[in-house]
HTML snippet that shows the backbone in 3Dmol.js (N, CA, C, O; Angstrom):
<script src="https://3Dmol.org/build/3Dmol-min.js"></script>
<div id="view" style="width:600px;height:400px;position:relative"></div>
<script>
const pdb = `
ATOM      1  N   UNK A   1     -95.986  88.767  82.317  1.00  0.00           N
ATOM      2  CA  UNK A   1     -96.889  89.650  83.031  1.00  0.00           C
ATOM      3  C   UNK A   1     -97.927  88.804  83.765  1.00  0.00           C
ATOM      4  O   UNK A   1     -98.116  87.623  83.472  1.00  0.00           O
ATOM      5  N   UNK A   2     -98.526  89.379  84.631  1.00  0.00           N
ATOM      6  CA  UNK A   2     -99.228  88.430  85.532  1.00  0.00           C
ATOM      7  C   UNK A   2    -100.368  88.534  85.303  1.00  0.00           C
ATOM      8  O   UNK A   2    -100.672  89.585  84.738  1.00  0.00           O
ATOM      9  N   UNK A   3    -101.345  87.690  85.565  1.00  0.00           N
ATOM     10  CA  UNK A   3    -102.526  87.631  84.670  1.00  0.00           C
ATOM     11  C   UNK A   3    -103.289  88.769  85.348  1.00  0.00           C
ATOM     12  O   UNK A   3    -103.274  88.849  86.576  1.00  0.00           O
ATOM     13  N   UNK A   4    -104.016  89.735  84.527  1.00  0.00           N
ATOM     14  CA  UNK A   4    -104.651  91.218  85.690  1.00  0.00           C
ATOM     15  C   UNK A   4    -105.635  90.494  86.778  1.00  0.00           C
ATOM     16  O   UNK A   4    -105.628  90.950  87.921  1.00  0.00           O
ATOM     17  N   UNK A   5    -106.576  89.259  86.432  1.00  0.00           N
ATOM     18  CA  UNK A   5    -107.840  88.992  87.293  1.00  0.00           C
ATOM     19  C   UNK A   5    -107.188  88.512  88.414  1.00  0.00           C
ATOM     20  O   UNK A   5    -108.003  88.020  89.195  1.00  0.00           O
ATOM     21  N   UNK A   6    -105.966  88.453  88.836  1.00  0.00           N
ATOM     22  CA  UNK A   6    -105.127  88.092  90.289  1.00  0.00           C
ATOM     23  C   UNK A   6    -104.865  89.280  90.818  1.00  0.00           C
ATOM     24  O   UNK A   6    -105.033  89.538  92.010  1.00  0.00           O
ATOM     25  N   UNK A   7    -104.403  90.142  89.895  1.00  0.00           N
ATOM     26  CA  UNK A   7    -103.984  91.710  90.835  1.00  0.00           C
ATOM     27  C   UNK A   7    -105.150  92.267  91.286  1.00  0.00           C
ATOM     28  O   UNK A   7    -106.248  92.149  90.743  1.00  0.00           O
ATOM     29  N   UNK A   8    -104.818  93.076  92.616  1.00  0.00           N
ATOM     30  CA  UNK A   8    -105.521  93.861  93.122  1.00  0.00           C
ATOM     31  C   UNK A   8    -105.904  94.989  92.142  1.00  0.00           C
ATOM     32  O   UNK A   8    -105.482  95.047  90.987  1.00  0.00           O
ATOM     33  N   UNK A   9    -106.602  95.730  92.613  1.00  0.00           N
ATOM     34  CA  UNK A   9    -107.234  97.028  91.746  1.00  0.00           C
ATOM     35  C   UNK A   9    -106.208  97.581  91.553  1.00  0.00           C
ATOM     36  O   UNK A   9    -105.678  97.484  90.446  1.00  0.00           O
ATOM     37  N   UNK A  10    -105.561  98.408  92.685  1.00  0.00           N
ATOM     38  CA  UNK A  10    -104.347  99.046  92.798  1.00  0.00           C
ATOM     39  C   UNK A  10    -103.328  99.060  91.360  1.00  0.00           C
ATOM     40  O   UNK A  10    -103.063  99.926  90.526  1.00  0.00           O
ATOM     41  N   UNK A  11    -102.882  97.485  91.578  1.00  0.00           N
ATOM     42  CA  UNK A  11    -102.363  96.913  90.843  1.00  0.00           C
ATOM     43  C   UNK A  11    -102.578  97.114  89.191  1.00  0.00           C
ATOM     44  O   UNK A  11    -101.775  97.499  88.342  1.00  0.00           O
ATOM     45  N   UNK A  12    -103.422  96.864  89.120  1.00  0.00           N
ATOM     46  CA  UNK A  12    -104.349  96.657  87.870  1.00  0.00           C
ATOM     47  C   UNK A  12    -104.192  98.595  87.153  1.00  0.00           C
ATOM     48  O   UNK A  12    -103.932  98.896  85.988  1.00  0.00           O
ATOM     49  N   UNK A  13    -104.440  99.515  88.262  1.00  0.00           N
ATOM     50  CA  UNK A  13    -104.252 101.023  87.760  1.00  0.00           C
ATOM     51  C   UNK A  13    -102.985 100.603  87.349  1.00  0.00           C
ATOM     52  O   UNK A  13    -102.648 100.398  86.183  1.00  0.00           O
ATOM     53  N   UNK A  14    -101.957 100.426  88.838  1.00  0.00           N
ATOM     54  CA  UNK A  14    -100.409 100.724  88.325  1.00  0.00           C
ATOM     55  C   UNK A  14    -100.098 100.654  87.196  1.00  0.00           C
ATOM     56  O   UNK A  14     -99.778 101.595  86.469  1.00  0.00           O
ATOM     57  N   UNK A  15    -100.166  99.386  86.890  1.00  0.00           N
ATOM     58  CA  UNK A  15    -100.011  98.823  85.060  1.00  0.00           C
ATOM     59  C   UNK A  15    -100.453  99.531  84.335  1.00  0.00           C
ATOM     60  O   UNK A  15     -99.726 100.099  83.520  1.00  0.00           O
ATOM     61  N   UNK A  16    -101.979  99.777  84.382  1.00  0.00           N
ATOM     62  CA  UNK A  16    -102.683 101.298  83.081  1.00  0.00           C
ATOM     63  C   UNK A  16    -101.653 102.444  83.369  1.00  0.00           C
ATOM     64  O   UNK A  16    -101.125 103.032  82.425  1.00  0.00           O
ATOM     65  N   UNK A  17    -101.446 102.675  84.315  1.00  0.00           N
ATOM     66  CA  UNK A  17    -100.771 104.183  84.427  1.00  0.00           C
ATOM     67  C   UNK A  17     -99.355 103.805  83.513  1.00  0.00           C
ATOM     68  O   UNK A  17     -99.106 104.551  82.566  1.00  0.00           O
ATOM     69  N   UNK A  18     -98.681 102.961  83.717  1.00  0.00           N
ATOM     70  CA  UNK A  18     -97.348 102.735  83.115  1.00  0.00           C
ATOM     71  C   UNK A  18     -97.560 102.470  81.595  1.00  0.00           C
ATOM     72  O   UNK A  18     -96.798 102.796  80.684  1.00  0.00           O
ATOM     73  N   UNK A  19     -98.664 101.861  81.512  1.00  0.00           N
ATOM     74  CA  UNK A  19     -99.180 101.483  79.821  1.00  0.00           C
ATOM     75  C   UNK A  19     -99.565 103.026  79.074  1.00  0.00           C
ATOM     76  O   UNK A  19     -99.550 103.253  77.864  1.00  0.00           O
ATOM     77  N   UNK A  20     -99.879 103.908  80.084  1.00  0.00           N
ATOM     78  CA  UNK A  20    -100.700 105.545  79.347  1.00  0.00           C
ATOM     79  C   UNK A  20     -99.123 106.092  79.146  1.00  0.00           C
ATOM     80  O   UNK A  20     -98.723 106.474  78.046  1.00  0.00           O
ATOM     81  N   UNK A  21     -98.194 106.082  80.466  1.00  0.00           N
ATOM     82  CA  UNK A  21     -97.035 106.491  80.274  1.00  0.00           C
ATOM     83  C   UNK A  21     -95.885 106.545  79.073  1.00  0.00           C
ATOM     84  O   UNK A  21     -95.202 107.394  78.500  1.00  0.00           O
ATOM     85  N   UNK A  22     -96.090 105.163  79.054  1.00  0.00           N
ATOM     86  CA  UNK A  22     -95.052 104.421  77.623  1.00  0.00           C
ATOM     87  C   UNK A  22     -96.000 104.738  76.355  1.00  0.00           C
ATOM     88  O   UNK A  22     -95.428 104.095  75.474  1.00  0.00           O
ATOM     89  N   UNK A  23     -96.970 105.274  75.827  1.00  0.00           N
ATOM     90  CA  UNK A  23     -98.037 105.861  74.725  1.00  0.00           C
ATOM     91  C   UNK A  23     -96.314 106.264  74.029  1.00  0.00           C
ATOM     92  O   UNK A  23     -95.306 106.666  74.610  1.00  0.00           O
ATOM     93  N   UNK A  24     -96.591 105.913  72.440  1.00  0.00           N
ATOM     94  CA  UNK A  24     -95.609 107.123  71.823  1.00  0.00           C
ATOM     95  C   UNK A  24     -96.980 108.467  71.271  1.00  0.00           C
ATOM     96  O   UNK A  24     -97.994 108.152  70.648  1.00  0.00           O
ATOM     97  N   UNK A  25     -96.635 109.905  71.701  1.00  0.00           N
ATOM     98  CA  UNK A  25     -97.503 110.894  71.008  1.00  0.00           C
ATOM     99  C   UNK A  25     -96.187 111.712  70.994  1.00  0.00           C
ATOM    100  O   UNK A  25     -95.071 111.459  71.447  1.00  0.00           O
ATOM    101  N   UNK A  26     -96.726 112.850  70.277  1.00  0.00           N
ATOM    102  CA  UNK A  26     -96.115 113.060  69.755  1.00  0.00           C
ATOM    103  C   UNK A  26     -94.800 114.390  70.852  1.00  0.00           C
ATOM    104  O   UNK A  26     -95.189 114.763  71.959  1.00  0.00           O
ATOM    105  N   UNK A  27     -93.920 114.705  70.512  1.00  0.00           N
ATOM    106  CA  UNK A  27     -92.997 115.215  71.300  1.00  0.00           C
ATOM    107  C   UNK A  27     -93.876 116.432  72.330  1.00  0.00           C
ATOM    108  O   UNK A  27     -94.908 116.989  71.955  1.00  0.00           O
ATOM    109  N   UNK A  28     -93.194 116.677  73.694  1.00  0.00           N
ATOM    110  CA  UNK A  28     -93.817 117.701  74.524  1.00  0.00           C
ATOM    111  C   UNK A  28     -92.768 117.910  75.621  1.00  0.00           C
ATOM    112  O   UNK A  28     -92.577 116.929  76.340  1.00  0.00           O
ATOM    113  N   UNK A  29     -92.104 118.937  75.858  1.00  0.00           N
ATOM    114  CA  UNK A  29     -91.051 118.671  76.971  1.00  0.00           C
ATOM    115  C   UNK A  29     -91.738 118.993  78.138  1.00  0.00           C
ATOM    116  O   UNK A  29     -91.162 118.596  79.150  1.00  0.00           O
ATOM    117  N   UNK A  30     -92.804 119.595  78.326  1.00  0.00           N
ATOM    118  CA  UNK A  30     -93.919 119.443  79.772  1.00  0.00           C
ATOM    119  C   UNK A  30     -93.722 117.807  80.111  1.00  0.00           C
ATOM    120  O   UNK A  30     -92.888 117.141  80.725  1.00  0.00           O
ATOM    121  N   UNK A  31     -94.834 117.564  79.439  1.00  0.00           N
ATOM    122  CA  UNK A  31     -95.013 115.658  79.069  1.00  0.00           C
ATOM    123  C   UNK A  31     -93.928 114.766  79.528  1.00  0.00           C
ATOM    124  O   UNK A  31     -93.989 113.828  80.323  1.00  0.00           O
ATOM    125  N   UNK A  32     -92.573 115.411  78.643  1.00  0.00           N
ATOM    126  CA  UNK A  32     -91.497 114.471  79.172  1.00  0.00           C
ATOM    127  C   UNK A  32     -91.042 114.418  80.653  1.00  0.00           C
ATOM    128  O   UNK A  32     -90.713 113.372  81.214  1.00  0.00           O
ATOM    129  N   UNK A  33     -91.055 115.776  81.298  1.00  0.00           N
ATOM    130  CA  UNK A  33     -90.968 115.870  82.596  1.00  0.00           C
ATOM    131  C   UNK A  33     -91.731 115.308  83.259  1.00  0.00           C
ATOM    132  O   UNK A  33     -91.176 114.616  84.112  1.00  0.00           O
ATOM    133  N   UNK A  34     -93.460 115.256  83.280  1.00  0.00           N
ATOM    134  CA  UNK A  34     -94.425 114.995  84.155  1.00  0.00           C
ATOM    135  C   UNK A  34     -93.655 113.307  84.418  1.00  0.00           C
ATOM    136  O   UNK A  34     -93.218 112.871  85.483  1.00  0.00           O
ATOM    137  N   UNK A  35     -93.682 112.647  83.138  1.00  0.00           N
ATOM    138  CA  UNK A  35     -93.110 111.192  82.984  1.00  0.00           C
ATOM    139  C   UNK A  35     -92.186 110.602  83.996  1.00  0.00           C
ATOM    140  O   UNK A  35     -92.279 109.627  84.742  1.00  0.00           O
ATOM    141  N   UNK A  36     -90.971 111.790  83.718  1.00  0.00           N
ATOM    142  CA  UNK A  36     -89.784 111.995  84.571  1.00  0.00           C
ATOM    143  C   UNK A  36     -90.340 111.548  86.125  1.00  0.00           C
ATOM    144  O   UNK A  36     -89.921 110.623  86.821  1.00  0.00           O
ATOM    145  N   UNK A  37     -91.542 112.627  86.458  1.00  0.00           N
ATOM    146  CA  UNK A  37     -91.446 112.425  87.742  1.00  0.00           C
ATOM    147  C   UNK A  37     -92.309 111.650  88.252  1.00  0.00           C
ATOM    148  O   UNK A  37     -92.564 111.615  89.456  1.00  0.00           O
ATOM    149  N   UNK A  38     -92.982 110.767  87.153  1.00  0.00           N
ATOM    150  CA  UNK A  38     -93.594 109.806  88.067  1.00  0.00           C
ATOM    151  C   UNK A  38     -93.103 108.549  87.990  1.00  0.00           C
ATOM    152  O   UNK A  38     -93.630 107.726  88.739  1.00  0.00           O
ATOM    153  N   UNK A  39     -92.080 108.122  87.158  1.00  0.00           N
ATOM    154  CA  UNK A  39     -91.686 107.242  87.263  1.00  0.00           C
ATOM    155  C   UNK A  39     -90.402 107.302  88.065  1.00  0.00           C
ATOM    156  O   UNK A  39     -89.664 106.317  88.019  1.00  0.00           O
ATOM    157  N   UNK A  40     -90.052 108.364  88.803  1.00  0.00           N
ATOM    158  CA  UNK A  40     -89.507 108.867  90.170  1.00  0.00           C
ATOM    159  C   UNK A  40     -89.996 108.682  91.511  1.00  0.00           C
ATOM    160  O   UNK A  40     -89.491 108.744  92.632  1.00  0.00           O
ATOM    161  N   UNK A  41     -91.355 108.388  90.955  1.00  0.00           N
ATOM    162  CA  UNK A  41     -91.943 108.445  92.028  1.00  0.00           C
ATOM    163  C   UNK A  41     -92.491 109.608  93.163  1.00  0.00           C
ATOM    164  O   UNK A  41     -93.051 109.539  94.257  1.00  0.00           O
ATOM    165  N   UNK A  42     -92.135 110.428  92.506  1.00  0.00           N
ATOM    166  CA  UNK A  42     -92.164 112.038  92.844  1.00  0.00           C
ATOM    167  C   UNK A  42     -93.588 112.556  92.292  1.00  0.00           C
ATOM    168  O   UNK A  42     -93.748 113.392  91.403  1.00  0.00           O
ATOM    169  N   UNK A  43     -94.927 111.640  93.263  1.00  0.00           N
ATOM    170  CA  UNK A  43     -96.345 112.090  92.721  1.00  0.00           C
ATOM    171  C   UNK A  43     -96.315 113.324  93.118  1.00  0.00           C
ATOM    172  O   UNK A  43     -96.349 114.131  92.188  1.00  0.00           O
ATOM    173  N   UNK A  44     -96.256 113.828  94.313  1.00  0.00           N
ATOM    174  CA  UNK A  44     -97.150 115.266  94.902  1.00  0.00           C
ATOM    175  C   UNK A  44     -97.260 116.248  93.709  1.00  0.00           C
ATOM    176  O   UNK A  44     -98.217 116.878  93.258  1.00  0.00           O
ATOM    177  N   UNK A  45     -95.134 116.116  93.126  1.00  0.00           N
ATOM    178  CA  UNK A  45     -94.604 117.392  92.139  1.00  0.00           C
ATOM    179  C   UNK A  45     -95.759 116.713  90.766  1.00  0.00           C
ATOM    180  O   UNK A  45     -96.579 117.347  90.102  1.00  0.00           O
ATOM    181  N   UNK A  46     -95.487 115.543  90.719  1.00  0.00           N
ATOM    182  CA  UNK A  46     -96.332 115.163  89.174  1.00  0.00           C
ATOM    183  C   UNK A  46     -97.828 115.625  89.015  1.00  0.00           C
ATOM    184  O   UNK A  46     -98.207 116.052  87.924  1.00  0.00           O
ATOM    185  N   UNK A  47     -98.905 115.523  90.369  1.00  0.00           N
ATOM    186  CA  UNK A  47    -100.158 116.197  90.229  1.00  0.00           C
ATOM    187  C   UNK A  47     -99.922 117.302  89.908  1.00  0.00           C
ATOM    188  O   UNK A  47    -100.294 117.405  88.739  1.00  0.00           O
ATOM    189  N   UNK A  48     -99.437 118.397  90.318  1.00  0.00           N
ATOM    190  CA  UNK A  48     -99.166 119.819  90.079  1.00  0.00           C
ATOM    191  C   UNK A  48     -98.819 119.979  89.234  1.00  0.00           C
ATOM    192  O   UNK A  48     -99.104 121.146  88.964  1.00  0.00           O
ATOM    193  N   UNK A  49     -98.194 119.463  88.308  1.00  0.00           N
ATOM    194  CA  UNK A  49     -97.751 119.545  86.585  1.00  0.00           C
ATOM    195  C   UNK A  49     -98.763 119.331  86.336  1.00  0.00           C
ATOM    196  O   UNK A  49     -99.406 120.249  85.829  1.00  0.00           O
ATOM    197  N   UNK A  50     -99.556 117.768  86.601  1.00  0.00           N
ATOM    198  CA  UNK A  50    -100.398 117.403  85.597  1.00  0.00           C
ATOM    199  C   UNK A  50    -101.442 118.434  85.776  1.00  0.00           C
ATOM    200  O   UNK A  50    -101.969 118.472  84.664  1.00  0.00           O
ATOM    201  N   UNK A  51    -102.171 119.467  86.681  1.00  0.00           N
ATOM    202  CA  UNK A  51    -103.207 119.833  86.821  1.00  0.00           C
ATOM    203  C   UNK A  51    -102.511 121.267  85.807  1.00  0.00           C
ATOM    204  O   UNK A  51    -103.043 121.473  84.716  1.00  0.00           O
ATOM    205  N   UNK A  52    -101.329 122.184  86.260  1.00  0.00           N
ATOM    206  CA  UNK A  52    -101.407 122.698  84.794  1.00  0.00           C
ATOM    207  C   UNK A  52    -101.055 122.712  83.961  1.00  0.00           C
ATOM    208  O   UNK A  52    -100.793 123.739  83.334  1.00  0.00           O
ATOM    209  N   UNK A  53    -100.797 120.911  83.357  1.00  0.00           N
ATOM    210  CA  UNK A  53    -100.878 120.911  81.710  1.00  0.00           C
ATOM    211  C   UNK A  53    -102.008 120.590  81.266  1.00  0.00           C
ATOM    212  O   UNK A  53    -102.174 120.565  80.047  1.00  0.00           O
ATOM    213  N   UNK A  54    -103.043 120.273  82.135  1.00  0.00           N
ATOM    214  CA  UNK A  54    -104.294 120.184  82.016  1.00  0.00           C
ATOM    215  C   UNK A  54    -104.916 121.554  81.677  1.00  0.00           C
ATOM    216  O   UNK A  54    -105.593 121.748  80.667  1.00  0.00           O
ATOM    217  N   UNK A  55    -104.666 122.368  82.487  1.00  0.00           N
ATOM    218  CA  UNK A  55    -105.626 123.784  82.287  1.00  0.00           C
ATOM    219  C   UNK A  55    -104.416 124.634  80.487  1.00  0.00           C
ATOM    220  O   UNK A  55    -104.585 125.475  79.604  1.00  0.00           O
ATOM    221  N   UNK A  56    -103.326 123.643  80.942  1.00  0.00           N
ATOM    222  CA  UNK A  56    -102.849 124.758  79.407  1.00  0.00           C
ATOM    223  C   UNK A  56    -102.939 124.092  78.463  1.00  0.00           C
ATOM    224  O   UNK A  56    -102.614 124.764  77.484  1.00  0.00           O
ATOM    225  N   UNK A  57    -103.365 122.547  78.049  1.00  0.00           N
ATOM    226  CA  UNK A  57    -103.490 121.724  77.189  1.00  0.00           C
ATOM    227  C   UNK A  57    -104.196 120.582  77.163  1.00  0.00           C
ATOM    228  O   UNK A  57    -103.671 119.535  76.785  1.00  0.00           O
ATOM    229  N   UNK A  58    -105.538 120.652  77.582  1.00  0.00           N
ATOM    230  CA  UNK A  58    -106.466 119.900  77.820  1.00  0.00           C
ATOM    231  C   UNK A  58    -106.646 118.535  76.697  1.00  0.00           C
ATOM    232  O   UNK A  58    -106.605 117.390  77.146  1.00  0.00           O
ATOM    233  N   UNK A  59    -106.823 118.765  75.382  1.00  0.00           N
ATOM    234  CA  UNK A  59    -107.113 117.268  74.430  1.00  0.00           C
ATOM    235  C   UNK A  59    -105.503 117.051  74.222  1.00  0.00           C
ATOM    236  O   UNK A  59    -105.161 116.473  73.190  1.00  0.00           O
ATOM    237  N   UNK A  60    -104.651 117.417  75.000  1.00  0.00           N
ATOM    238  CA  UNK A  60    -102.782 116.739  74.348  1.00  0.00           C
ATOM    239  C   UNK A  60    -103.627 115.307  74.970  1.00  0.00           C
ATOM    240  O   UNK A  60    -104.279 115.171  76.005  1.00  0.00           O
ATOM    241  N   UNK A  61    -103.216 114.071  73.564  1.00  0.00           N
ATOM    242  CA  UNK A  61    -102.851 113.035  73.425  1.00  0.00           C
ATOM    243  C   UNK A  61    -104.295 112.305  74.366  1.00  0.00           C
ATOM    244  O   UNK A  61    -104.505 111.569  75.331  1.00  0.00           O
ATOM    245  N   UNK A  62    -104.959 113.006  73.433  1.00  0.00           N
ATOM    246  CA  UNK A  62    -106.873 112.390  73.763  1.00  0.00           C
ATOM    247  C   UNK A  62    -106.934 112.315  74.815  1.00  0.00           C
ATOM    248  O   UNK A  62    -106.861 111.173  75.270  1.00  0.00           O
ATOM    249  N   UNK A  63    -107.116 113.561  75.866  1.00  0.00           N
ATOM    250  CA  UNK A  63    -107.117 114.221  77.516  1.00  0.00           C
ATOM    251  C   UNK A  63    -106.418 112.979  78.369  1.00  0.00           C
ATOM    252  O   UNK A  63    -106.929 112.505  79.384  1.00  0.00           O
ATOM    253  N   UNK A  64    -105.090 112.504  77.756  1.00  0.00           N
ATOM    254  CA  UNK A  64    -103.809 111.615  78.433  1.00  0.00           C
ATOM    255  C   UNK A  64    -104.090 112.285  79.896  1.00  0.00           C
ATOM    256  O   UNK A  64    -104.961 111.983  80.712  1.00  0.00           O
ATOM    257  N   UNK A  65    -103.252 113.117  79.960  1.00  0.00           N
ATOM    258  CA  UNK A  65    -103.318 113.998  81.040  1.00  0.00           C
ATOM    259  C   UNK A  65    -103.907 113.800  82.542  1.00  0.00           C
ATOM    260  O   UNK A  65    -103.395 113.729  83.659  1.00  0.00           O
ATOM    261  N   UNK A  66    -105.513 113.736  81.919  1.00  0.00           N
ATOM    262  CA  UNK A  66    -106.607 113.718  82.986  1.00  0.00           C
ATOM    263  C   UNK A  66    -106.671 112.076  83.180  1.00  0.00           C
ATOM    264  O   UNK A  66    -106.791 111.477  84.249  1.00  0.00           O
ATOM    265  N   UNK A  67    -106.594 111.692  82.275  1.00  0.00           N
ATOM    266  CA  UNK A  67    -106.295 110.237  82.372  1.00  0.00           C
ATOM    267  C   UNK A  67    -105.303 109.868  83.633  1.00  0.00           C
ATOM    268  O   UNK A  67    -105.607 109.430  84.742  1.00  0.00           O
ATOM    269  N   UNK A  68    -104.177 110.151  83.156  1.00  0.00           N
ATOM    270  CA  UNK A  68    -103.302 109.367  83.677  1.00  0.00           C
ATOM    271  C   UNK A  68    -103.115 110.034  85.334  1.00  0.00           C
ATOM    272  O   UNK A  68    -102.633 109.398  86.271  1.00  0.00           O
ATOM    273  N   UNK A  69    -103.728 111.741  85.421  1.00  0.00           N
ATOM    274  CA  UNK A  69    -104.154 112.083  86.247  1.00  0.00           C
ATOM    275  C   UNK A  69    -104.771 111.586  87.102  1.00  0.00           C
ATOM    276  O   UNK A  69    -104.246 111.627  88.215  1.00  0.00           O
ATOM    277  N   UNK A  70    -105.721 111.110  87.015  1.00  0.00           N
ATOM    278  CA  UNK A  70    -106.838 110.193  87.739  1.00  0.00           C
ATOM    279  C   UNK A  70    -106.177 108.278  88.316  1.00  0.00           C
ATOM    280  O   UNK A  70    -106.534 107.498  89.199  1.00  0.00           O
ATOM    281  N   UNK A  71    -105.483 108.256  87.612  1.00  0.00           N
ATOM    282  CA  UNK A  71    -104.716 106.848  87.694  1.00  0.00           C
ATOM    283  C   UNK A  71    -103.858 107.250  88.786  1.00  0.00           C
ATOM    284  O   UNK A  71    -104.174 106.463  89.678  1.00  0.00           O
ATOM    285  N   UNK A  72    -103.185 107.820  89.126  1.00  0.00           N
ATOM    286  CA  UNK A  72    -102.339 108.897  89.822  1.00  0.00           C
ATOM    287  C   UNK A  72    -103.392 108.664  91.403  1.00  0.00           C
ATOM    288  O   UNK A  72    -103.237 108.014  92.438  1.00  0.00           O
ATOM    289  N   UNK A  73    -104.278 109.424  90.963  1.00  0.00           N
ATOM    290  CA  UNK A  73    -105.228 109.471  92.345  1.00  0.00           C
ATOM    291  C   UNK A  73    -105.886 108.319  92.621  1.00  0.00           C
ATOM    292  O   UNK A  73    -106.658 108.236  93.577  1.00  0.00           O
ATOM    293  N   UNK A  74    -105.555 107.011  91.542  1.00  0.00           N
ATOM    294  CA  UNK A  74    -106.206 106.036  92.762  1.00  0.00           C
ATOM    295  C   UNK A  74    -105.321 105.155  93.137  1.00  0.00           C
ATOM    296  O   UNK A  74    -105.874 104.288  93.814  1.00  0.00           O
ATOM    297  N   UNK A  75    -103.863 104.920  92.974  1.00  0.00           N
ATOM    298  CA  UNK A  75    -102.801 104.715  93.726  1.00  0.00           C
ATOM    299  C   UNK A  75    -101.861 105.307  94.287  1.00  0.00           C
ATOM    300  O   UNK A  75    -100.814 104.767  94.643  1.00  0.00           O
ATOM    301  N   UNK A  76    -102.233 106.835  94.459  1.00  0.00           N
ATOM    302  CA  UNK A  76    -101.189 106.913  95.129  1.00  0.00           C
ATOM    303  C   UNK A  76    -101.663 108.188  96.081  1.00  0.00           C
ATOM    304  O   UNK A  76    -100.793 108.861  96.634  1.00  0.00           O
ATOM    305  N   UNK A  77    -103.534 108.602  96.314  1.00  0.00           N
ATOM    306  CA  UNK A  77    -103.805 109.839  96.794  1.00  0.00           C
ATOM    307  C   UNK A  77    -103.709 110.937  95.948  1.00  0.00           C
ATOM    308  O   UNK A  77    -102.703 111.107  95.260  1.00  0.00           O
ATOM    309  N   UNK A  78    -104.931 111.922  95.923  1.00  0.00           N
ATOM    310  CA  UNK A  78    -104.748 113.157  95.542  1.00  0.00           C
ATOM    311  C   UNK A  78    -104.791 114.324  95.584  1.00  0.00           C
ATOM    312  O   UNK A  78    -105.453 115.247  95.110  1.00  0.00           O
ATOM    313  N   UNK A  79    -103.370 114.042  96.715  1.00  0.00           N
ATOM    314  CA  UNK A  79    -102.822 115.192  97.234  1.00  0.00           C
ATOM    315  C   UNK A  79    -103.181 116.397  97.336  1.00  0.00           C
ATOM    316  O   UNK A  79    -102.456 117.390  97.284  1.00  0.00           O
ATOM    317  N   UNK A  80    -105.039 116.312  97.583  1.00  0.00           N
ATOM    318  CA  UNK A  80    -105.705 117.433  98.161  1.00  0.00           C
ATOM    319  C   UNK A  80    -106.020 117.928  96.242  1.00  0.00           C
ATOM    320  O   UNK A  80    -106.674 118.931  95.956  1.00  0.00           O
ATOM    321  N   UNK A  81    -105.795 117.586  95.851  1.00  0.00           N
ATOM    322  CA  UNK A  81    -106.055 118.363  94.148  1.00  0.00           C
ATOM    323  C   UNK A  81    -107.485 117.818  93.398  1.00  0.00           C
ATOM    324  O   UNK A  81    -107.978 118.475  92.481  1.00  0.00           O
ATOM    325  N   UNK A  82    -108.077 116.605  93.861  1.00  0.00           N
ATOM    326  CA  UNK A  82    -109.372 116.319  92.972  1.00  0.00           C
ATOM    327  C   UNK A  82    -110.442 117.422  92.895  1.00  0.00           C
ATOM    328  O   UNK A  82    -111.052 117.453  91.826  1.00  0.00           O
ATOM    329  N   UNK A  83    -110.834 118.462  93.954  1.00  0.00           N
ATOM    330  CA  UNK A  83    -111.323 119.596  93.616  1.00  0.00           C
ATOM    331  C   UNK A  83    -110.935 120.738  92.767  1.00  0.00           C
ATOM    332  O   UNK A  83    -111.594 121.565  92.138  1.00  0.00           O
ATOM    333  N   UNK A  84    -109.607 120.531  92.941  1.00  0.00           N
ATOM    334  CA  UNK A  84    -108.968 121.579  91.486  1.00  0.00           C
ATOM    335  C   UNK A  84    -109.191 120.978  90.313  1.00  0.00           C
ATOM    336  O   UNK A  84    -109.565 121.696  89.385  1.00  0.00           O
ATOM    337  N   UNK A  85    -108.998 119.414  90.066  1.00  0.00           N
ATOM    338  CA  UNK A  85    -109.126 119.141  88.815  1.00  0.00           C
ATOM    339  C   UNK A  85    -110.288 119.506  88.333  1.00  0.00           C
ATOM    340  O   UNK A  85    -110.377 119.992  87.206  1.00  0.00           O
ATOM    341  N   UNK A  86    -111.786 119.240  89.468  1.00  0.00           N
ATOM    342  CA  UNK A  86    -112.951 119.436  88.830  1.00  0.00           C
ATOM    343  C   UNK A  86    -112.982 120.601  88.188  1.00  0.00           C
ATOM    344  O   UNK A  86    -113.210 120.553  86.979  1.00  0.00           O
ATOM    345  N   UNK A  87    -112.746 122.028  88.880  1.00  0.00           N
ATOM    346  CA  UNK A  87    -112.808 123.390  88.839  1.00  0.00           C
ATOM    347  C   UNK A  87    -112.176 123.682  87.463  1.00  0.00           C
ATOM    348  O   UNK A  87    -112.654 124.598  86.795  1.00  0.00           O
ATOM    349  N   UNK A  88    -111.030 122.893  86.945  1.00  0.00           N
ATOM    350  CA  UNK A  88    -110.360 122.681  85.476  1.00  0.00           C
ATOM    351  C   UNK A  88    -111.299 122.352  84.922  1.00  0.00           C
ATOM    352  O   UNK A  88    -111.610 123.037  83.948  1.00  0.00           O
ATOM    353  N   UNK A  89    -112.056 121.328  85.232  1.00  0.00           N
ATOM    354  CA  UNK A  89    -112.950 120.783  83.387  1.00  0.00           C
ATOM    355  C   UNK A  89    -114.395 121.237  83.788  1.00  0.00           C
ATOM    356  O   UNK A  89    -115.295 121.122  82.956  1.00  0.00           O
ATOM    357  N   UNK A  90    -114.623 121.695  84.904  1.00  0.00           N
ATOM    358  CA  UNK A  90    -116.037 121.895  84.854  1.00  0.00           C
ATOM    359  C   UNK A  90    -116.282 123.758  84.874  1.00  0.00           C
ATOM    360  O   UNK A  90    -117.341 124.162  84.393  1.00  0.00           O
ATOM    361  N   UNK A  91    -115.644 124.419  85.231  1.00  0.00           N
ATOM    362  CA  UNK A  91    -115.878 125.469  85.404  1.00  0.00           C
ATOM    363  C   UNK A  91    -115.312 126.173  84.185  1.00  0.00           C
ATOM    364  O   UNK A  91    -115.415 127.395  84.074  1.00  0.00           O
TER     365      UNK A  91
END
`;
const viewer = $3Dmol.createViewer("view");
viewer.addModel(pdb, "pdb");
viewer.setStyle({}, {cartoon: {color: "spectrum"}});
viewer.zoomTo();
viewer.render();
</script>
């Protein structure tokens, strides 16, 4: 692995996002899909899961979710959704 203080920021998410990804918790077939599609590469569909497994399961796997949510939005855009997420945890 390459040492992180050389990678770009970018970079540096990518890896967290793949490190939150590979977590073992415990079984979820939502979860397994969201996984599915981001390691597809298929963000747009993966925000839209993640925002409602967020509103239907907010602390799954110590708020993973919003986590890996947010990792999501700083490599790859968010696809017009960071105001929905707020409207999820703040409202």
């Amino acid at each position: 692995m390459d040492d992180p203080a050389l990678l770009s920021e970018k970079e540096n998410i990518a890896l967290l996002l793949r490190e939150m990804l590979d977590e073992t918790i415990s079984p979820n077939r939502d979860w397994e899909e969201i996984k599915t599609k981001l390691k597809d590469y298929r963000c747009e569909e993966a925000v839209e899961d993640l925002l409602a497994f967020i509103a239907k399961d907010r602390k799954f796997g110590d708020d993973l979710a919003r986590k890996v949510l947010l990792a999501v939005f700083s490599v790859a855009g968010d696809f017009g959704a960071r105001g929905r997420l707020a409207n999820l945890l703040f409202i």
